[in-house]
N, C-alpha and C positions, 0 to 999 in steps of 0.2 A: 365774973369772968374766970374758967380755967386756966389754970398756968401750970406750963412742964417741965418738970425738972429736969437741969441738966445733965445727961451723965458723961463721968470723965472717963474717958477710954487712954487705956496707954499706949506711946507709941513704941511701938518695936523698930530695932534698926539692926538689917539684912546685916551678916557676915561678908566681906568682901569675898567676891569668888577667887576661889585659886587658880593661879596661871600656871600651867606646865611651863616648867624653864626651858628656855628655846636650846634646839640638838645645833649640837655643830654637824660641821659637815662630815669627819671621820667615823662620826653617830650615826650619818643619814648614809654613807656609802658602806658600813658594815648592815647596816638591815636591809639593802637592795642584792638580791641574787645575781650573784656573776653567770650562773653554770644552769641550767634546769637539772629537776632531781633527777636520778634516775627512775625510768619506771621499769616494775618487774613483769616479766612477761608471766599474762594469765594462762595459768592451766586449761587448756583446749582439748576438746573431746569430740570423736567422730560417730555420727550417723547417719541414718536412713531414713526419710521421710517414704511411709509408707504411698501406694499411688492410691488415688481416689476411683473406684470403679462407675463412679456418678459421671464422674467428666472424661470427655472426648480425649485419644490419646496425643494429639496436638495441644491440647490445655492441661497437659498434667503439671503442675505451677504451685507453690505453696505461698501465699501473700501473707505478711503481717508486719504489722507498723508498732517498734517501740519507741517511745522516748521522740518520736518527730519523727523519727528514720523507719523511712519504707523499705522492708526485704523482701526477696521475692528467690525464692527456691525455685528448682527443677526436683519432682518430688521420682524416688526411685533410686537418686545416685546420692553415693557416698560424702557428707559434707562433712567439714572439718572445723568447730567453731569454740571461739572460748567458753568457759562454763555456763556464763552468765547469761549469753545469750541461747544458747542450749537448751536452761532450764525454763527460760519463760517459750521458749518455742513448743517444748514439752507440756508443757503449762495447758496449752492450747488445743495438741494435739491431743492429749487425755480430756480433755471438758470436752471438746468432740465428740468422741469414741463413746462416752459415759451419757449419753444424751437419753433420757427418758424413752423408754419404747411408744408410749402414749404421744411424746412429743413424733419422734419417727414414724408413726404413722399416719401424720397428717401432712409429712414433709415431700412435697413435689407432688402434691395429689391438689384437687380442688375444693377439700373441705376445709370447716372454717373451725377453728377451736371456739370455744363456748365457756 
């Protein structure tokens, strides 16, 4: 008959966890904001959405959705907005403009790319 030898394993014993010592209260009301920070106002800059000769002059309109938030221009007049938003609306309007001639030529027409 075989038999198995036993093997002895050592027990280990966990380190007791540490407790963060409890805040009093004069602790707990110095780390709560009495005042909101001040916020500085973003440098804002003005332009021109060019119009689009594609669309009707009752739909001259610039849409685009950042961040959740849908804007919607009147393209032609003078808008005023902070940088941030400026630059992604830029953003847009150049990948537009830049658009492959190959792709513009299949744009509003009824051919089909390949």
């Amino acid at each position: 008959m075989a038999t198995t030898k036993k093997t002895e394993t050592k027990k280990t014993t966990r380190a007791p966890k540490k407790v963060a010592p409890a805040r009093t209260a004069e602790q707990i009301e110095d780390a709560i904001p009495t005042k909101p920070e001040p916020i500085e106002p973003e440098e804002t800059v003005s332009y021109v959405i060019p119009r689009d000769p594609s669309l009707s002059s009752g739909d001259q309109f610039f849409e685009y959705c950042l961040n959740g938030i849908n804007y919607r221009f009147k393209r032609g007049e003078v808008l005023t907005h902070p940088k941030s938003l400026y630059a992604a609306i830029n953003d847009v309007l150049m990948r537009r403009e830049r658009k492959s001639p190959f792709i513009a030529e299949f744009q509003n027409t009824s051919k089909k790319l390949n």
